[in-house]
C-alpha positions as CSV (number, residue, x, y, z in Angstrom):
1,X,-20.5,-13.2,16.0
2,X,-19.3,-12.4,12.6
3,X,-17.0,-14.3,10.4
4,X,-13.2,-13.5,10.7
5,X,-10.4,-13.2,8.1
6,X,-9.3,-16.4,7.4
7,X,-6.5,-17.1,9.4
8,X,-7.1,-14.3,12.5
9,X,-8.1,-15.5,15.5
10,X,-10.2,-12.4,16.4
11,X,-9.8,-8.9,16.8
12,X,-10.4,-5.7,18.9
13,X,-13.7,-4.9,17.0
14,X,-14.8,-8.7,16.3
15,X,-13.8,-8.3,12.9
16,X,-10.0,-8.9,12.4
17,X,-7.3,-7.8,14.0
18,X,-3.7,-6.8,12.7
19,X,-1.9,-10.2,12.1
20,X,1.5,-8.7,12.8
21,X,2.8,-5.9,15.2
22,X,5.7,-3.0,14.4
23,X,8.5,-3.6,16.3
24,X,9.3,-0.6,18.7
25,X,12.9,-0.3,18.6
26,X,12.7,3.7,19.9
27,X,11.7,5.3,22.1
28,X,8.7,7.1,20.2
29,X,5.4,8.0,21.2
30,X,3.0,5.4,21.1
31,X,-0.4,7.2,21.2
32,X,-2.2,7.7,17.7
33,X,-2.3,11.1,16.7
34,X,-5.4,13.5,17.0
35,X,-7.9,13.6,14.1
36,X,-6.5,16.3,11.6
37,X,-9.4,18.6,9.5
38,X,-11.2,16.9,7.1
39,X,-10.5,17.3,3.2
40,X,-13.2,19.2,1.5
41,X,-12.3,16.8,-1.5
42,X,-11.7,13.3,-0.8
43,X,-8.7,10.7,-2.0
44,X,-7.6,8.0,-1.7
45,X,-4.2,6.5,0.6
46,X,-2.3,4.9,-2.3
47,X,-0.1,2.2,-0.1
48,X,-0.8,1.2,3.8
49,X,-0.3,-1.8,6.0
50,X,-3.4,-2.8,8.1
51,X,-2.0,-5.9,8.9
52,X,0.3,-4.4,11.4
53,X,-0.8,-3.4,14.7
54,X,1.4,-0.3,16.2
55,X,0.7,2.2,18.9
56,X,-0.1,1.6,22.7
57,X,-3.9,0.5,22.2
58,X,-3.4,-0.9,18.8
59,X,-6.7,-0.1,16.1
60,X,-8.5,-2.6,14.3
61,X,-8.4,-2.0,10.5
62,X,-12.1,-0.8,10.6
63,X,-10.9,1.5,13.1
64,X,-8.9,2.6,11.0
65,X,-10.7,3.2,8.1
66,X,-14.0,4.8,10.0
67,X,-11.4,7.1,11.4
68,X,-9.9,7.8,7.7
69,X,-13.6,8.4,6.3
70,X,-14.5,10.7,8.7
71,X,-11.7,12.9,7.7
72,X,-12.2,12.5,3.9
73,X,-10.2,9.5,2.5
74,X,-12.4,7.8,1.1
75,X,-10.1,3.9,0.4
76,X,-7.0,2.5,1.0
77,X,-4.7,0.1,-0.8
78,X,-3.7,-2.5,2.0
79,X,-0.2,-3.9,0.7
80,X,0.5,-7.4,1.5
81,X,4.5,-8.1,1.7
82,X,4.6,-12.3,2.3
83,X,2.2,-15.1,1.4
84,X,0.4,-14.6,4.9
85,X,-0.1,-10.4,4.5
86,X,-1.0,-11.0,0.6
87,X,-3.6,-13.7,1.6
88,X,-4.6,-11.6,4.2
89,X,-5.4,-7.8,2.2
90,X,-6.8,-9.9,-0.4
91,X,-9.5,-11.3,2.1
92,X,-10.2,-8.1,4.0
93,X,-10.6,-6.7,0.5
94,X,-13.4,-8.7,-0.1
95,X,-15.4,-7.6,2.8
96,X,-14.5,-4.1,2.8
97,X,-16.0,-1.6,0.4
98,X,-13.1,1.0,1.9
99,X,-10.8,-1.5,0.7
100,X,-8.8,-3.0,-2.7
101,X,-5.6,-4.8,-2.2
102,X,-2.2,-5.4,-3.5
103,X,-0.1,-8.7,-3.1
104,X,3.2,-10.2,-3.4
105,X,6.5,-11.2,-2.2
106,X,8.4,-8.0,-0.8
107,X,11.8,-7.6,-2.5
108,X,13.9,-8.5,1.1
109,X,11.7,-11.9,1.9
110,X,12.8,-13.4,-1.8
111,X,16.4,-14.0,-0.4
112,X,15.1,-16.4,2.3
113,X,12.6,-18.4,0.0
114,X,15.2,-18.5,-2.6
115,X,17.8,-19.9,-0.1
116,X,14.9,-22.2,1.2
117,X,14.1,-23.3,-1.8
118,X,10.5,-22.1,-1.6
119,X,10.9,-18.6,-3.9
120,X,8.8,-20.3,-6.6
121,X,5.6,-21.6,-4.1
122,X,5.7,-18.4,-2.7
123,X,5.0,-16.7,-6.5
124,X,2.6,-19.4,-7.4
125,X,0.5,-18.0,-4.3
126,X,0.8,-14.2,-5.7
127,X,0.1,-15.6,-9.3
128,X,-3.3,-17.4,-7.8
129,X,-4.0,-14.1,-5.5
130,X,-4.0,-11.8,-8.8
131,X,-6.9,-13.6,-10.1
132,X,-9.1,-13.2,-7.1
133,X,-11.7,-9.7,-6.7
134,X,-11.0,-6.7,-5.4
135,X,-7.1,-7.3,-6.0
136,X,-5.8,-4.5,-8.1
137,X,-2.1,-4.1,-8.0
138,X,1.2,-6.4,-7.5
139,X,3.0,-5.0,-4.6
140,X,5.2,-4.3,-3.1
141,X,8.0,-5.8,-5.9
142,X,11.3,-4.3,-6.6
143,X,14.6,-4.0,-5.6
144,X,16.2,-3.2,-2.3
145,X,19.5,-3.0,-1.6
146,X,19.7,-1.8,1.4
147,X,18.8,-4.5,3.7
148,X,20.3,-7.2,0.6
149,X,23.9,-7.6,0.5
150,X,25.4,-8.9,-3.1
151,X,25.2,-12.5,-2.4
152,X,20.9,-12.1,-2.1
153,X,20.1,-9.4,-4.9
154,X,20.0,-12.3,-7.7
155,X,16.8,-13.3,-5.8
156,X,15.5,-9.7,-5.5
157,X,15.9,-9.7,-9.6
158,X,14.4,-12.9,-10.4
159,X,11.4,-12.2,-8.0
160,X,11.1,-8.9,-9.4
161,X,10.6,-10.3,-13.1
162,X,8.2,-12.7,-12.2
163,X,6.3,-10.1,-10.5
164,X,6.2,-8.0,-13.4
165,X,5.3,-11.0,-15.7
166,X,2.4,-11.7,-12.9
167,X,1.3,-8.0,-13.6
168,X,1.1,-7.8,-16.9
169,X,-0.6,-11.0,-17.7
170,X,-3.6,-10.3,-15.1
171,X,-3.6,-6.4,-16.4
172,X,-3.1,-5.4,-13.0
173,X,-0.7,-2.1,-11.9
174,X,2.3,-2.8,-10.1
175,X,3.7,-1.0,-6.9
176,X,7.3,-0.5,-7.1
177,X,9.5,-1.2,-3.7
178,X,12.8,1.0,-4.5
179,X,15.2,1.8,-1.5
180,X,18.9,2.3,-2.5
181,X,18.4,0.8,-6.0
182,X,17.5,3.0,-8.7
183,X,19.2,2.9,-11.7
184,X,18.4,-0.7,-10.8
185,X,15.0,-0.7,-10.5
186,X,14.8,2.0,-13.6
187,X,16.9,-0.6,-16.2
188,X,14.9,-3.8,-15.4
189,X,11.3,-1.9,-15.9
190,X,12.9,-0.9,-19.1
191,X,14.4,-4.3,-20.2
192,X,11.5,-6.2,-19.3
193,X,8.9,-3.6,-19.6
194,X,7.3,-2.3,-17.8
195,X,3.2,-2.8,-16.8
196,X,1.1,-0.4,-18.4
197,X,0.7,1.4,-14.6
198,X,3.8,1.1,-12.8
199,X,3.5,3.0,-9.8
200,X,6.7,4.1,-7.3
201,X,4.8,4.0,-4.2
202,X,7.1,6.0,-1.5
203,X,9.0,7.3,-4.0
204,X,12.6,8.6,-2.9
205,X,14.6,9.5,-5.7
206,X,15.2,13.5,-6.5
207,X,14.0,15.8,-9.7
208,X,15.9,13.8,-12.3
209,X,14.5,10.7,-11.7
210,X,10.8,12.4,-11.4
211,X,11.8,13.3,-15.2
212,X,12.9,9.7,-16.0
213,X,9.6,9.1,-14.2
214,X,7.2,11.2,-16.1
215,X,8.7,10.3,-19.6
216,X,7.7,7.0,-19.1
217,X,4.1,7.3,-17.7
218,X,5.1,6.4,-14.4
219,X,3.6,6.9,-11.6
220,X,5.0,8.7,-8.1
221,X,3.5,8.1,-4.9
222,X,4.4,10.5,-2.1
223,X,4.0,9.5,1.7
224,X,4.6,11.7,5.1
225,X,8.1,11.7,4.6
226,X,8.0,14.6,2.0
227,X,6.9,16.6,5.0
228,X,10.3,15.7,6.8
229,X,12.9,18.7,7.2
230,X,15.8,17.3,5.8
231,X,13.1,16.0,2.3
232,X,14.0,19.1,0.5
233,X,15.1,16.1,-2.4
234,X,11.8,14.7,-2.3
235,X,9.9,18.2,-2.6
236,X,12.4,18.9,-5.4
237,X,11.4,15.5,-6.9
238,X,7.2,16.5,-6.3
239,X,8.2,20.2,-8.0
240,X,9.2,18.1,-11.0
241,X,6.5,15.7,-11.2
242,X,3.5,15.9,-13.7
243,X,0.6,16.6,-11.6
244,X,-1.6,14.0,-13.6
245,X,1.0,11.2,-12.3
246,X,1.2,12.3,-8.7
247,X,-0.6,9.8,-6.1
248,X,-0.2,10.2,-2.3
249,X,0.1,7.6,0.3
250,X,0.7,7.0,4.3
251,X,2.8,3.9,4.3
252,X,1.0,3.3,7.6
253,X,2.3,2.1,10.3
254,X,5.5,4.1,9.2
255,X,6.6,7.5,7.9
256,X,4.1,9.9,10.2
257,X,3.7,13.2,8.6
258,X,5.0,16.0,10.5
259,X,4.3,17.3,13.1
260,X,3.8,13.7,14.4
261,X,6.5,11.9,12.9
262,X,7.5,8.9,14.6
263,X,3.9,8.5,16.3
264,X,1.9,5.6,14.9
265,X,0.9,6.4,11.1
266,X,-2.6,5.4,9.9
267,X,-4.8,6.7,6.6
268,X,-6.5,9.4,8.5
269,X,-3.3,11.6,8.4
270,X,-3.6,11.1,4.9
271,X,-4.6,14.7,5.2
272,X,-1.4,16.3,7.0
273,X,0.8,14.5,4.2
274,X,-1.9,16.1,1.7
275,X,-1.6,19.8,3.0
276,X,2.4,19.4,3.4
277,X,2.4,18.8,-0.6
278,X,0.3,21.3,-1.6
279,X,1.7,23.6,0.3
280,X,5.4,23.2,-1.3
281,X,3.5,22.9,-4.4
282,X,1.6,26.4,-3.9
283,X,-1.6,25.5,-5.2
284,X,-5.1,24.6,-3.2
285,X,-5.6,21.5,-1.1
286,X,-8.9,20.8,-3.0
287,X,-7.5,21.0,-6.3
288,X,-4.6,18.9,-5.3
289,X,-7.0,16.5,-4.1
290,X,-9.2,16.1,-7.0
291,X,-6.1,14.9,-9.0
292,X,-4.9,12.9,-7.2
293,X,-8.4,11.0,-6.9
294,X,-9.0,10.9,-10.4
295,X,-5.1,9.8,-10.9
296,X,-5.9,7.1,-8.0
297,X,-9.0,5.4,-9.7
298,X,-7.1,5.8,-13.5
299,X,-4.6,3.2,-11.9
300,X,-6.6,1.1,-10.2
301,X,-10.0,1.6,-11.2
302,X,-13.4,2.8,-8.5
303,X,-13.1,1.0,-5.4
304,X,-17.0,-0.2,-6.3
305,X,-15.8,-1.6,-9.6
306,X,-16.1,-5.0,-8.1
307,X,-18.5,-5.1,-5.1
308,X,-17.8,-6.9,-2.1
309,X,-19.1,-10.6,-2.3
310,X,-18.5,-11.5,1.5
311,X,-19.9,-8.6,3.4
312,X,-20.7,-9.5,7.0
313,X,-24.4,-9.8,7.7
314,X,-25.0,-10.1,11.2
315,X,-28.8,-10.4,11.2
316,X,-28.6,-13.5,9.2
317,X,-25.8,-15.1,11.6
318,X,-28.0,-17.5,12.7
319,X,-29.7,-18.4,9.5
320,X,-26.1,-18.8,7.6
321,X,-23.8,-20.6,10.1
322,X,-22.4,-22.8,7.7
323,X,-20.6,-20.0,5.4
324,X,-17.8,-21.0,3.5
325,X,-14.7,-19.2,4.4
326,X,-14.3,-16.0,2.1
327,X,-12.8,-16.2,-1.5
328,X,-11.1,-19.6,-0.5
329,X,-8.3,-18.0,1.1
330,X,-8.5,-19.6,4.3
Protein backbone atom coordinates (compact mmCIF):
# COMPACT_ATOMS: atom_id res chain seq x y z
CA UNK A 1 0.00 0.00 0.00
CA UNK A 2 1.62 3.21 -0.57
CA UNK A 3 2.43 5.93 1.81
CA UNK A 4 -0.24 8.76 2.31
CA UNK A 5 -0.03 12.50 2.81
CA UNK A 6 0.76 13.10 6.13
CA UNK A 7 -2.25 13.75 7.84
CA UNK A 8 -4.98 11.82 5.26
CA UNK A 9 -6.30 8.94 6.28
CA UNK A 10 -6.69 7.50 2.69
CA UNK A 11 -8.18 8.25 -0.38
CA UNK A 12 -10.27 7.11 -3.42
CA UNK A 13 -7.11 6.10 -5.44
CA UNK A 14 -4.85 4.94 -2.30
CA UNK A 15 -2.98 7.95 -2.58
CA UNK A 16 -4.68 10.97 -0.81
CA UNK A 17 -7.76 12.12 -0.88
CA UNK A 18 -9.14 15.86 -0.65
CA UNK A 19 -8.85 16.87 3.12
CA UNK A 20 -11.77 19.14 2.86
CA UNK A 21 -15.14 19.12 0.85
CA UNK A 22 -16.97 22.44 -0.98
CA UNK A 23 -19.97 23.18 0.65
CA UNK A 24 -23.11 22.82 -1.73
CA UNK A 25 -25.22 25.64 -0.85
CA UNK A 26 -27.10 25.45 -4.59
CA UNK A 27 -28.70 23.63 -6.25
CA UNK A 28 -25.88 23.01 -9.04
CA UNK A 29 -25.02 20.17 -10.92
CA UNK A 30 -22.75 17.92 -9.27
CA UNK A 31 -21.37 15.67 -12.05
CA UNK A 32 -17.78 16.77 -13.44
CA UNK A 33 -17.87 17.97 -16.76
CA UNK A 34 -16.88 16.03 -20.02
CA UNK A 35 -13.19 16.09 -21.15
CA UNK A 36 -12.94 19.29 -23.36
CA UNK A 37 -10.21 19.01 -26.71
CA UNK A 38 -6.87 18.85 -25.83
CA UNK A 39 -4.34 21.96 -26.28
CA UNK A 40 -2.01 21.48 -29.16
CA UNK A 41 0.36 23.53 -26.75
CA UNK A 42 0.43 22.87 -23.24
CA UNK A 43 0.25 25.21 -19.89
CA UNK A 44 0.11 25.27 -17.01
CA UNK A 45 -3.20 26.02 -14.21
CA UNK A 46 -1.74 28.94 -12.36
CA UNK A 47 -3.96 28.60 -8.94
CA UNK A 48 -6.23 25.35 -7.95
CA UNK A 49 -7.41 23.66 -4.78
CA UNK A 50 -6.92 19.88 -4.72
CA UNK A 51 -7.52 19.77 -1.27
CA UNK A 52 -11.14 20.14 -1.67
CA UNK A 53 -13.30 17.39 -2.78
CA UNK A 54 -16.58 18.63 -4.82
CA UNK A 55 -18.87 16.97 -7.25
CA UNK A 56 -21.15 13.79 -6.67
CA UNK A 57 -18.28 11.06 -6.91
CA UNK A 58 -15.54 13.33 -5.68
CA UNK A 59 -11.77 12.88 -7.68
CA UNK A 60 -8.66 12.17 -6.04
CA UNK A 61 -6.01 14.76 -6.92
CA UNK A 62 -4.19 12.26 -9.25
CA UNK A 63 -7.43 12.01 -10.87
CA UNK A 64 -7.31 15.04 -11.39
CA UNK A 65 -4.22 15.67 -12.73
CA UNK A 66 -4.18 12.39 -15.16
CA UNK A 67 -7.35 13.87 -16.37
CA UNK A 68 -5.64 17.48 -16.86
CA UNK A 69 -2.56 15.86 -18.77
CA UNK A 70 -4.45 14.16 -21.02
CA UNK A 71 -5.95 17.34 -22.25
CA UNK A 72 -2.62 19.25 -22.33
CA UNK A 73 -1.99 21.01 -18.93
CA UNK A 74 0.88 19.98 -18.13
CA UNK A 75 1.10 21.33 -13.75
CA UNK A 76 -0.77 22.85 -11.37
CA UNK A 77 -0.11 25.25 -8.48
CA UNK A 78 -2.17 23.59 -5.57
CA UNK A 79 -2.84 26.71 -3.12
CA UNK A 80 -2.96 26.03 0.46
CA UNK A 81 -5.32 28.66 2.46
CA UNK A 82 -4.69 27.45 6.48
CA UNK A 83 -1.84 25.73 8.25
CA UNK A 84 -3.51 22.24 7.45
CA UNK A 85 -4.07 22.99 3.33
CA UNK A 86 -0.39 24.75 3.23
CA UNK A 87 1.12 21.58 5.04
CA UNK A 88 -0.86 19.57 2.93
CA UNK A 89 0.10 21.16 -1.03
CA UNK A 90 3.48 21.31 0.25
CA UNK A 91 3.53 17.48 0.88
CA UNK A 92 1.65 16.38 -2.23
CA UNK A 93 4.23 18.61 -3.96
CA UNK A 94 6.82 16.53 -3.04
CA UNK A 95 5.46 13.38 -4.60
CA UNK A 96 4.01 14.85 -7.58
CA UNK A 97 6.09 15.77 -10.57
CA UNK A 98 2.55 17.47 -11.94
CA UNK A 99 2.71 19.43 -8.88
CA UNK A 100 4.58 22.79 -7.10
CA UNK A 101 2.79 24.38 -4.28
CA UNK A 102 1.88 27.65 -2.66
CA UNK A 103 1.27 28.18 1.15
CA UNK A 104 -0.04 30.59 3.58
CA UNK A 105 -2.60 32.01 5.71
CA UNK A 106 -5.68 33.12 3.48
CA UNK A 107 -6.50 36.85 4.14
CA UNK A 108 -10.22 35.92 5.86
CA UNK A 109 -8.64 33.01 8.41
CA UNK A 110 -6.02 35.95 9.93
CA UNK A 111 -9.11 37.52 11.79
CA UNK A 112 -9.72 34.40 13.86
CA UNK A 113 -5.97 33.54 14.71
CA UNK A 114 -5.48 37.15 15.48
CA UNK A 115 -8.55 37.10 17.84
CA UNK A 116 -7.23 33.65 19.08
CA UNK A 117 -4.11 34.79 19.66
CA UNK A 118 -2.54 32.28 17.33
CA UNK A 119 -1.94 34.77 14.06
CA UNK A 120 1.77 34.66 14.69
CA UNK A 121 2.13 30.43 15.13
CA UNK A 122 0.18 30.24 12.20
CA UNK A 123 2.97 32.51 10.04
CA UNK A 124 5.77 30.77 11.74
CA UNK A 125 4.37 27.53 9.93
CA UNK A 126 4.22 29.47 6.35
CA UNK A 127 7.74 30.95 7.16
CA UNK A 128 9.10 27.05 7.91
CA UNK A 129 6.89 25.76 4.74
CA UNK A 130 8.73 28.36 2.28
CA UNK A 131 11.97 26.69 2.96
CA UNK A 132 10.82 23.28 2.02
CA UNK A 133 11.05 21.81 -2.02
CA UNK A 134 8.92 22.16 -4.59
CA UNK A 135 7.19 25.23 -2.74
CA UNK A 136 7.25 28.18 -5.12
CA UNK A 137 4.92 30.89 -4.23
CA UNK A 138 3.23 32.51 -0.92
CA UNK A 139 -0.37 32.26 -1.42
CA UNK A 140 -3.02 33.04 -1.27
CA UNK A 141 -2.19 36.60 0.88
CA UNK A 142 -3.96 39.84 0.49
CA UNK A 143 -6.79 41.62 1.39
CA UNK A 144 -10.45 40.92 1.40
CA UNK A 145 -12.98 42.97 2.37
CA UNK A 146 -15.73 41.36 1.52
CA UNK A 147 -16.20 38.70 3.97
CA UNK A 148 -14.01 41.23 6.79
CA UNK A 149 -15.99 43.85 8.32
CA UNK A 150 -13.66 46.97 9.83
CA UNK A 151 -13.21 45.60 13.16
CA UNK A 152 -11.01 42.34 11.36
CA UNK A 153 -9.04 44.12 8.39
CA UNK A 154 -6.10 45.23 10.81
CA UNK A 155 -5.39 41.46 10.91
CA UNK A 156 -5.83 41.06 7.12
CA UNK A 157 -2.93 44.04 6.92
CA UNK A 158 -0.61 42.69 9.37
CA UNK A 159 -0.88 39.13 7.87
CA UNK A 160 -0.53 40.48 4.52
CA UNK A 161 3.00 42.27 5.50
CA UNK A 162 4.34 39.39 7.01
CA UNK A 163 3.53 37.44 3.99
CA UNK A 164 5.21 39.69 1.77
CA UNK A 165 8.28 39.85 4.16
CA UNK A 166 8.10 35.75 4.07
CA UNK A 167 8.24 36.15 0.18
CA UNK A 168 10.83 38.24 -0.35
CA UNK A 169 13.30 36.81 2.03
CA UNK A 170 12.88 33.06 0.58
CA UNK A 171 12.83 34.77 -3.19
CA UNK A 172 9.66 33.10 -3.76
CA UNK A 173 6.50 34.86 -5.93
CA UNK A 174 3.53 35.75 -4.11
CA UNK A 175 -0.17 35.12 -5.11
CA UNK A 176 -2.26 38.03 -4.39
CA UNK A 177 -6.00 37.27 -2.76
CA UNK A 178 -7.88 40.73 -3.77
CA UNK A 179 -11.81 40.67 -3.51
CA UNK A 180 -13.36 44.09 -2.82
CA UNK A 181 -9.99 45.74 -1.82
CA UNK A 182 -8.03 47.22 -4.48
CA UNK A 183 -6.70 50.45 -4.01
CA UNK A 184 -5.98 48.50 -0.85
CA UNK A 185 -4.13 45.80 -1.92
CA UNK A 186 -2.39 48.21 -4.80
CA UNK A 187 -0.97 50.87 -1.79
CA UNK A 188 0.44 48.21 0.56
CA UNK A 189 2.45 46.34 -2.41
CA UNK A 190 3.66 49.79 -3.12
CA UNK A 191 4.54 50.85 0.54
CA UNK A 192 6.09 47.77 1.44
CA UNK A 193 7.12 46.60 -1.90
CA UNK A 194 6.39 44.48 -3.59
CA UNK A 195 8.13 40.72 -4.34
CA UNK A 196 9.94 40.69 -7.44
CA UNK A 197 6.84 38.36 -8.95
CA UNK A 198 3.69 39.41 -7.55
CA UNK A 199 1.06 37.64 -9.16
CA UNK A 200 -2.96 38.64 -8.93
CA UNK A 201 -4.23 35.26 -9.26
CA UNK A 202 -8.12 35.57 -10.16
CA UNK A 203 -7.72 38.92 -10.95
CA UNK A 204 -10.99 41.09 -10.92
CA UNK A 205 -10.31 44.60 -11.25
CA UNK A 206 -11.14 46.33 -14.89
CA UNK A 207 -8.62 48.02 -17.72
CA UNK A 208 -7.26 50.64 -15.34
CA UNK A 209 -6.04 48.58 -12.94
CA UNK A 210 -4.51 46.05 -15.67
CA UNK A 211 -2.41 49.40 -16.48
CA UNK A 212 -1.58 49.96 -12.80
CA UNK A 213 -0.81 46.25 -13.19
CA UNK A 214 1.49 46.15 -16.16
CA UNK A 215 3.55 49.32 -15.03
CA UNK A 216 4.62 47.51 -12.21
CA UNK A 217 5.56 44.13 -13.62
CA UNK A 218 2.71 42.47 -12.18
CA UNK A 219 1.33 39.65 -12.96
CA UNK A 220 -2.62 38.87 -13.95
CA UNK A 221 -3.99 35.57 -13.64
CA UNK A 222 -7.27 34.94 -15.38
CA UNK A 223 -9.73 31.94 -14.23
CA UNK A 224 -13.27 30.71 -15.82
CA UNK A 225 -14.97 33.62 -14.77
CA UNK A 226 -13.67 35.83 -17.75
CA UNK A 227 -15.88 33.47 -19.75
CA UNK A 228 -18.99 34.65 -17.65
CA UNK A 229 -21.61 36.87 -19.53
CA UNK A 230 -21.86 39.68 -17.38
CA UNK A 231 -17.30 39.60 -17.30
CA UNK A 232 -17.30 42.12 -20.03
CA UNK A 233 -14.93 44.19 -17.03
CA UNK A 234 -12.70 41.38 -16.83
CA UNK A 235 -12.24 40.93 -20.76
CA UNK A 236 -11.80 44.70 -20.82
CA UNK A 237 -9.14 44.23 -18.12
CA UNK A 238 -7.37 40.98 -20.40
CA UNK A 239 -7.69 43.60 -23.68
CA UNK A 240 -5.45 45.79 -21.51
CA UNK A 241 -3.04 43.46 -20.27
CA UNK A 242 0.59 42.83 -21.56
CA UNK A 243 0.54 39.48 -23.04
CA UNK A 244 3.99 38.66 -21.50
CA UNK A 245 2.23 39.14 -17.88
CA UNK A 246 -0.95 37.19 -18.60
CA UNK A 247 -1.12 33.67 -16.70
CA UNK A 248 -4.43 31.62 -16.56
CA UNK A 249 -5.84 29.58 -13.83
CA UNK A 250 -9.06 27.32 -12.84
CA UNK A 251 -9.50 28.28 -9.14
CA UNK A 252 -10.82 24.66 -8.93
CA UNK A 253 -13.27 23.64 -7.20
CA UNK A 254 -14.84 27.16 -8.15
CA UNK A 255 -15.46 29.50 -11.07
CA UNK A 256 -16.35 26.66 -13.93
CA UNK A 257 -15.77 28.09 -17.27
CA UNK A 258 -18.74 28.44 -19.39
CA UNK A 259 -20.67 26.50 -20.68
CA UNK A 260 -20.43 24.51 -17.36
CA UNK A 261 -20.39 27.11 -14.84
CA UNK A 262 -21.45 26.13 -11.57
CA UNK A 263 -20.49 22.32 -12.27
CA UNK A 264 -17.44 21.14 -10.30
CA UNK A 265 -14.24 23.01 -11.71
CA UNK A 266 -10.95 20.97 -12.01
CA UNK A 267 -7.50 21.77 -14.16
CA UNK A 268 -8.68 19.82 -17.10
CA UNK A 269 -11.12 22.75 -18.14
CA UNK A 270 -8.12 24.63 -18.04
CA UNK A 271 -8.70 24.48 -21.74
CA UNK A 272 -12.41 26.01 -22.03
CA UNK A 273 -11.12 29.04 -19.88
CA UNK A 274 -7.97 29.01 -22.46
CA UNK A 275 -10.18 29.18 -25.73
CA UNK A 276 -12.76 31.76 -23.99
CA UNK A 277 -9.51 34.22 -23.77
CA UNK A 278 -8.23 33.81 -26.82
CA UNK A 279 -11.16 34.16 -28.40
CA UNK A 280 -11.98 37.80 -26.90
CA UNK A 281 -8.39 38.30 -27.47
CA UNK A 282 -8.54 37.36 -31.35
CA UNK A 283 -5.47 35.61 -31.69
CA UNK A 284 -4.65 31.59 -31.90
CA UNK A 285 -5.23 29.23 -28.97
CA UNK A 286 -1.58 27.92 -29.57
CA UNK A 287 0.07 31.12 -29.50
CA UNK A 288 -1.81 32.10 -26.50
CA UNK A 289 -0.71 29.06 -24.96
CA UNK A 290 2.89 29.20 -25.55
CA UNK A 291 2.89 32.59 -23.48
CA UNK A 292 1.43 31.89 -21.04
CA UNK A 293 3.73 28.70 -20.48
CA UNK A 294 6.73 30.51 -20.83
CA UNK A 295 5.20 33.45 -18.49
CA UNK A 296 4.16 30.40 -15.99
CA UNK A 297 7.74 28.95 -15.57
CA UNK A 298 9.39 32.80 -15.58
CA UNK A 299 7.46 33.07 -12.22
CA UNK A 300 7.84 30.04 -10.78
CA UNK A 301 10.50 28.33 -12.44
CA UNK A 302 10.11 24.32 -14.47
CA UNK A 303 8.06 22.19 -12.52
CA UNK A 304 11.39 19.65 -12.75
CA UNK A 305 13.54 22.33 -11.30
CA UNK A 306 13.53 20.50 -8.09
CA UNK A 307 12.70 16.73 -8.55
CA UNK A 308 10.42 14.98 -6.36
CA UNK A 309 12.33 13.35 -3.30
CA UNK A 310 9.39 11.17 -1.98
CA UNK A 311 7.93 9.57 -5.10
CA UNK A 312 5.97 6.42 -4.25
CA UNK A 313 7.66 3.23 -5.11
CA UNK A 314 5.42 0.38 -4.80
CA UNK A 315 7.78 -2.46 -5.72
CA UNK A 316 9.99 -1.65 -2.89
CA UNK A 317 6.95 -1.43 -0.35
CA UNK A 318 8.05 -4.28 1.30
CA UNK A 319 11.75 -3.64 1.32
CA UNK A 320 11.14 0.07 2.76
CA UNK A 321 8.35 -0.16 5.42
CA UNK A 322 9.96 1.95 7.82
CA UNK A 323 9.94 5.28 5.58
CA UNK A 324 10.00 8.39 7.30
CA UNK A 325 7.00 10.53 6.69
CA UNK A 326 7.63 12.86 3.65
CA UNK A 327 9.56 16.37 4.09
CA UNK A 328 8.69 16.16 7.93
CA UNK A 329 5.42 17.57 7.41
CA UNK A 330 3.49 14.97 9.16
Amino acid sequence: MPHELPGLSGGVDGYGSAIRRRENTTRRDLSYPPLPEPLTISVYDNHTHLEIADGEHPLSYREQLDRASSVGVRGVIQVGGDVETSRWSAAAALIEPRMLAAVAIHPNEAPALEEAGTLDDALAVIHELAGQPRVVAIGETGLDFFRTPEEGRAAQFRSFEAHIRIAKEHNLAMQIHDRDAHEAVIETLLRVGAPERTVFHCFSGDADMARLCAAQGWYMSFAGNVTFKNAGNLREALSAAPRNLLLVETDAPFLTPLPYRGRPNAPYLLPNTLRGMAAHLETDVSLLAAQITANTELVYGRWDAEPVTAAFADQNEDQNPDRAPLGGLA
